[in-house]
C-alpha positions as CSV (number, residue, x, y, z in Angstrom):
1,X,-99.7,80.7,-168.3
2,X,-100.5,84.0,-166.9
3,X,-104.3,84.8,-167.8
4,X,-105.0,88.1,-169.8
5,X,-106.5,90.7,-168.5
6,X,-109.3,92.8,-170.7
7,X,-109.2,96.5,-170.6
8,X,-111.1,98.6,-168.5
9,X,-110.6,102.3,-169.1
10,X,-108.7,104.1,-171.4
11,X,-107.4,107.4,-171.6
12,X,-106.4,108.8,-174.8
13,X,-104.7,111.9,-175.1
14,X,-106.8,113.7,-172.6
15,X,-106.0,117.2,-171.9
16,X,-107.9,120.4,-170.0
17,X,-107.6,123.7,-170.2
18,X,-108.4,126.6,-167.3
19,X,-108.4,129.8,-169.5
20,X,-105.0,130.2,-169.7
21,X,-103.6,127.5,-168.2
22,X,-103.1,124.0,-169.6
23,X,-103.5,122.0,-166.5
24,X,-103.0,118.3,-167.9
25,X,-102.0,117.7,-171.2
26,X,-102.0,114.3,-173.7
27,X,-102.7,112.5,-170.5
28,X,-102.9,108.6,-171.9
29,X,-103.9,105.8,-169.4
30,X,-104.8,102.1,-170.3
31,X,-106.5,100.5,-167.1
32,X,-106.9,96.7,-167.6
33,X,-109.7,94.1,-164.7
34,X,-108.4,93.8,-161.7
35,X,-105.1,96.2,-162.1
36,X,-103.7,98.5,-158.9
37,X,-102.3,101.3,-160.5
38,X,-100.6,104.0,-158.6
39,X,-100.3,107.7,-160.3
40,X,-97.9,110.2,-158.3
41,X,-96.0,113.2,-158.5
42,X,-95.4,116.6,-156.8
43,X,-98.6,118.5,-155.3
44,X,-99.7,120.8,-158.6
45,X,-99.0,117.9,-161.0
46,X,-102.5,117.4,-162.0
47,X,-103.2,114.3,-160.2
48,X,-106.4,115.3,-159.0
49,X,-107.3,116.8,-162.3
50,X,-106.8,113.8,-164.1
51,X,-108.9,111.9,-161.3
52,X,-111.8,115.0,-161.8
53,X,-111.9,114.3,-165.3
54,X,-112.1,110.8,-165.3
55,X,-114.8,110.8,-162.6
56,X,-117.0,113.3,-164.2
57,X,-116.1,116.5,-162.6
58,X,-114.4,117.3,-165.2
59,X,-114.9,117.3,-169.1
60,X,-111.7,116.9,-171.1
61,X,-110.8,119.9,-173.3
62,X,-109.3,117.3,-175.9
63,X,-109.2,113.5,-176.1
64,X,-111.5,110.8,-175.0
65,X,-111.9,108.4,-172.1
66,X,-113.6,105.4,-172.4
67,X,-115.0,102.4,-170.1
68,X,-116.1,99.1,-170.1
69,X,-119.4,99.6,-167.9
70,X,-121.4,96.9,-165.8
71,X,-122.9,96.2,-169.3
72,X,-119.9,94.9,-170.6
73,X,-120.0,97.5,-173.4
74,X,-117.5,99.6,-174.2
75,X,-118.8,103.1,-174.0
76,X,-117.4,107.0,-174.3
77,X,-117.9,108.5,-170.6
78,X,-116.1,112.1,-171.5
79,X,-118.5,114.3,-170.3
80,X,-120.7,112.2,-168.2
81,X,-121.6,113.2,-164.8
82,X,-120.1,111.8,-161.7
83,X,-123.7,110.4,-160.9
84,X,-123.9,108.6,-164.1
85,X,-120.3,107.1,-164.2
86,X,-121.4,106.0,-160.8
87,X,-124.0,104.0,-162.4
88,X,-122.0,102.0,-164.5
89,X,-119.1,101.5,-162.3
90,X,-116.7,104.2,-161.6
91,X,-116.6,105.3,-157.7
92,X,-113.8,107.9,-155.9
93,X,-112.9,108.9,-152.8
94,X,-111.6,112.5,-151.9
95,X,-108.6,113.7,-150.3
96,X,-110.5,115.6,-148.2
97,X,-113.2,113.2,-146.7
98,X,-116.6,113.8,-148.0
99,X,-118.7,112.1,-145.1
100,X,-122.7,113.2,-144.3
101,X,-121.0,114.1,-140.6
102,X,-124.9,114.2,-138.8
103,X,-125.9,110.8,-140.4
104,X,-124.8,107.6,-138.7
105,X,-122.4,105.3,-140.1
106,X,-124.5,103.1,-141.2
107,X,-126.8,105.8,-143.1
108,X,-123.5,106.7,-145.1
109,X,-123.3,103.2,-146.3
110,X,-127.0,102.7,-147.2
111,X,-127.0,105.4,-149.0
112,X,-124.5,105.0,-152.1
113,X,-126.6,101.7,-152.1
114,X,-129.7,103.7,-153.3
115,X,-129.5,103.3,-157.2
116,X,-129.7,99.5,-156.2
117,X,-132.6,99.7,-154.5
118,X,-135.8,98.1,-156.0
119,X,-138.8,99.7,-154.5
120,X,-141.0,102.6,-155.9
121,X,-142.4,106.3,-153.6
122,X,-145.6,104.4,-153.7
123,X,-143.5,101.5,-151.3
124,X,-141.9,104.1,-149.5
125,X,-145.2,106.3,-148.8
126,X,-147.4,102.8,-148.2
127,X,-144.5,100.7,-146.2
128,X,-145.4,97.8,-148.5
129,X,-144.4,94.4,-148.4
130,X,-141.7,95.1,-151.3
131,X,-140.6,97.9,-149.0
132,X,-139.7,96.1,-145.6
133,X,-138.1,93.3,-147.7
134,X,-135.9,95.9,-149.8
135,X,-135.4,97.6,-146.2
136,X,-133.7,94.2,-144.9
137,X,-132.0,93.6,-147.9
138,X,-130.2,97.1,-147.5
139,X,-129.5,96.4,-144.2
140,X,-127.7,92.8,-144.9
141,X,-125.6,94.6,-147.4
142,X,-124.7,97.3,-144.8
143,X,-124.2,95.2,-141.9
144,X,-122.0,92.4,-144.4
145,X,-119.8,95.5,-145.7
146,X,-119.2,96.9,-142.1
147,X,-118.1,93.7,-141.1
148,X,-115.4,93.3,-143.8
149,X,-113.7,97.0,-142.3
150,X,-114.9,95.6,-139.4
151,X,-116.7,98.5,-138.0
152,X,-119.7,96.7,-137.6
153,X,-120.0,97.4,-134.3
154,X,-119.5,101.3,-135.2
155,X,-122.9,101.5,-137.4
156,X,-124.7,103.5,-134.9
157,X,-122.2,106.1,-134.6
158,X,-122.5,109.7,-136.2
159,X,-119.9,109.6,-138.5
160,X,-118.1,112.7,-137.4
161,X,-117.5,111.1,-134.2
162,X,-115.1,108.2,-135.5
163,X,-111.4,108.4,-135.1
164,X,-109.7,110.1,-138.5
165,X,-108.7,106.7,-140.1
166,X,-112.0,104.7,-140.0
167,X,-113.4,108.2,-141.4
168,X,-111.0,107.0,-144.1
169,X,-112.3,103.2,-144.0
170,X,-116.0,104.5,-143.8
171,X,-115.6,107.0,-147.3
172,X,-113.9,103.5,-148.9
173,X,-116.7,101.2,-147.5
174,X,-119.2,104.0,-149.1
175,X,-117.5,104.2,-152.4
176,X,-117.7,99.8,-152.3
177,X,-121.2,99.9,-151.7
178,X,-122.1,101.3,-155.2
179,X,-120.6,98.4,-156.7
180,X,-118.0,99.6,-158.7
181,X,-115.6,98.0,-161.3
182,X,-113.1,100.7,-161.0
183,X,-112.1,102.7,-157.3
184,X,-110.5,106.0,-157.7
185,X,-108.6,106.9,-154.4
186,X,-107.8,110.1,-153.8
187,X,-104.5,110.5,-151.5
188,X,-106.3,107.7,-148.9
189,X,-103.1,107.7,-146.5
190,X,-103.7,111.2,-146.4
191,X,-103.6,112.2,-142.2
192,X,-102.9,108.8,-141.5
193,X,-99.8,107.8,-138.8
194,X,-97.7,104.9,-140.0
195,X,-99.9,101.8,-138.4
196,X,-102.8,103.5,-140.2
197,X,-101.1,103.3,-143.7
198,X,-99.9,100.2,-143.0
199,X,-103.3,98.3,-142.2
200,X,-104.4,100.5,-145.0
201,X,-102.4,99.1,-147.4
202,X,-103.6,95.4,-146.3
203,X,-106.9,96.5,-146.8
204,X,-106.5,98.6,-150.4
205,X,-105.0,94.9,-151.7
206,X,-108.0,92.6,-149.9
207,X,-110.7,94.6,-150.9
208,X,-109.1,95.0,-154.3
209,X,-109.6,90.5,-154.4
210,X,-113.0,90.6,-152.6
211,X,-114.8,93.0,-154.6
212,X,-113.0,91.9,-157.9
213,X,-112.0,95.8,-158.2
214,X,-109.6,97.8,-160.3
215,X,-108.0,100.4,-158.6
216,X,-106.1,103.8,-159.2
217,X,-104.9,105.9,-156.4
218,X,-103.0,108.7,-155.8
219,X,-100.7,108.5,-153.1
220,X,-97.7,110.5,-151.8
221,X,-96.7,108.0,-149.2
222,X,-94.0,106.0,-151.5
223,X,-94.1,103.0,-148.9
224,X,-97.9,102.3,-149.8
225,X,-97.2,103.1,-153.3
226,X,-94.2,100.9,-153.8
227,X,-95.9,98.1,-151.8
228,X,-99.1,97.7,-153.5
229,X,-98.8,99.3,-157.2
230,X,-98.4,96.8,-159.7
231,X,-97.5,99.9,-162.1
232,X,-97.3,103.7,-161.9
233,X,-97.3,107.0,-164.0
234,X,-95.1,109.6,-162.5
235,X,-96.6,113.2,-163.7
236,X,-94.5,116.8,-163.6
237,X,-96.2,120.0,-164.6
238,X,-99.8,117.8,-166.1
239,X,-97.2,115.6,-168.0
240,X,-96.7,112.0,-167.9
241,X,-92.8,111.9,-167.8
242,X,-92.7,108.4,-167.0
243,X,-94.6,104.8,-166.8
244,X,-93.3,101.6,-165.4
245,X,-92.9,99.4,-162.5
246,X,-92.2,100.8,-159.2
247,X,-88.5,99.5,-159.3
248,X,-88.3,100.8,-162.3
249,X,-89.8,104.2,-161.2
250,X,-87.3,104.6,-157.8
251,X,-84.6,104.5,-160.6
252,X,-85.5,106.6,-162.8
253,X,-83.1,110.2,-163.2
254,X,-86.0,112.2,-164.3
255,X,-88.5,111.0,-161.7
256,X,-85.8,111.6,-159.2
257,X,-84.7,114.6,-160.1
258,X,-89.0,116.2,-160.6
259,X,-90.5,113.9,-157.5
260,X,-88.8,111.9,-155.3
261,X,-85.3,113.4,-154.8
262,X,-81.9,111.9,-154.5
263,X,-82.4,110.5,-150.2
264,X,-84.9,107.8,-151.8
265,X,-82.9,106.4,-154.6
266,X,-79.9,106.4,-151.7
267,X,-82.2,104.7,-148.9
268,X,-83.0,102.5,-151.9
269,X,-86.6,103.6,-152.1
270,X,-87.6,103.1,-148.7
C-alpha cells in the first residue's frame, strides 16, 4: 500500500498584478512531502513570477499560499519575506547564479547556515568556549555537505573561480544548508552542456532522498524534466493550461501546440 503523503504548500488562486498587466492569474498549486514537481512553459509564462511569489519576493495581488513550516503548523506565508520563509523552510536558487564571487566556497556554504548558529556577539567578540565549539560544528556541516557534491576538495576556492556547473552545484549546496523542507530551482540546467544536466539530474533526485526535500523546479530542458518530474503544470500567458504526468503532458494538443511544438510529440518526447 502506497503511503500518503501530507501536504506541504498550497497555492490557491494566486494572482499578481504589474499596473496594467496581469502577470499570473488563479495560479493553484498543491505541493505534497517529498514530491518533485516540475512547472514549464515558454519564456514570459510567469514561471519565475510564480516562484517570486511563493519565495517572498513577491506578494500575491489575490489568493493565498500556505505552508507547513519546520513547526509542523500550517501557516499563511503571503507576504512574508524571503528571509523569513527561509526560516521555516522554503529555499531557491536563481536562474542567474547568486554566488558571494570574492568569498571561498566554503564561506558561501557557512553562511546560509547562520540562522542555525547558537552563539551570541558576546561569543563572537570574546572567542568563548561556546564559540570555537559552534565554529567546528559549522565547519563539520560544511565539510559533510561538500562531500555529498563532492567538492570537498574545492572549499578553499573563491567561488568565481569554479567551472560554470559546480557554480551550479555550489548555489544548490547553499540553498541545502538552510535546511529546507521545500527547494525552489530556478532553471538549474541553465548553461549546462548535456553531461552536466545529466549528472544534474542524478543529483536533483539523490539529494531530493538525502535531505528528505520537496522540490519544484523550472526547467526548459524537457530531458531533465521528463526524467525526474513526478508531475508538471504546463503555464501559457500566467495561466495553468494543463496538469498531469509528464506522459500525459508530451501528449497533450494544447501544451503542444503553446510549448513544446509538434518535433517532440514526433521524436516521442525525447
Amino acid at each position: 500500500m502506497e503511503e500518503k503523503r501530507e501536504l506541504l504548500l498550497r497555492a490557491k488562486n494566486i494572482s499578481i498584478q504589474f499596473g496594467g498587466l496581469r502577470a499570473v492569474s488563479d495560479f493553484n498549486l498543491e505541493l505534497y512531502q517529498g514530491e518533485l514537481i516540475g512547472l514549464i512553459g515558454p519564456n514570459g509564462a510567469g514561471k519565475t513570477t510564480v516562484f517570486n511569489m511563493l519565495s517572498g519576493i513577491y506578494k500575491p495581488t489575490e489568493g493565498a499560499i500556505t505552508f507547513i513550516g519546520k513547526n509542523g503548523q500550517l501557516q499563511v506565508i503571503s507576504g512574508k519575506s524571503p528571509a523569513q520563509l527561509n526560516k521555516i523552510g522554503i529555499a531557491r536558487t536563481f536562474q542567474n547564479i547568486r554566488l558571494f564571487n570574492a568569498l571561498t566556497v566554503a564561506d558561501n556554504v557557512k553562511i546560509a547556515l547562520h540562522q542555525s548558529r547558537g552563539v551570541n556577539p558576546f561569543d563572537v567578540e570574546f572567542r568563548t568556549s561556546r564559540f570555537r565549539k559552534d565554529e567546528k560544528l559549522m565547519e563539520e556541516k560544511v565539510t559533510h555537505l561538500l562531500s555529498l557534491f563532492h567538492m570537498d576538495d574545492k572549499k578553499d576556492e573563491l567561488a568565481k573561480n569554479l567551472p560554470y556547473g559546480e557554480q551550479r552545484k555550489l548555489e544548490i549546496c547553499r540553498a541545502l544548508a538552510s535546511g529546507p523542507k521545500l527547494l525552489l530551482l530556478d532553471e538549474p540546467a541553465a548553461g549546462m552542456n548535456g553531461q552536466e544536466t545529466e549528472e544534474l539530474m542524478k543529483m536533483i533526485s539523490f539529494i531530493r532522498k538525502e535531505f528528505n526535500l520537496s522540490v519544484l523546479l523550472i526547467e526548459h530542458d524537457m530531458k531533465l524534466v521528463m526524467g525526474i518530474c513526478e508531475r508538471l503544470l504546463v503555464l501559457n500567458y500566467g495561466r495553468v493550461i494543463a496538469e498531469g504526468l509528464p506522459s500525459e503532458i508530451q501528449k497533450d494538443p494544447d501544451v503542444i501546440k503553446a510549448y513544446l511544438g509538434s518535433e517532440f510529440e514526433a521524436e516521442g518526447g525525447e
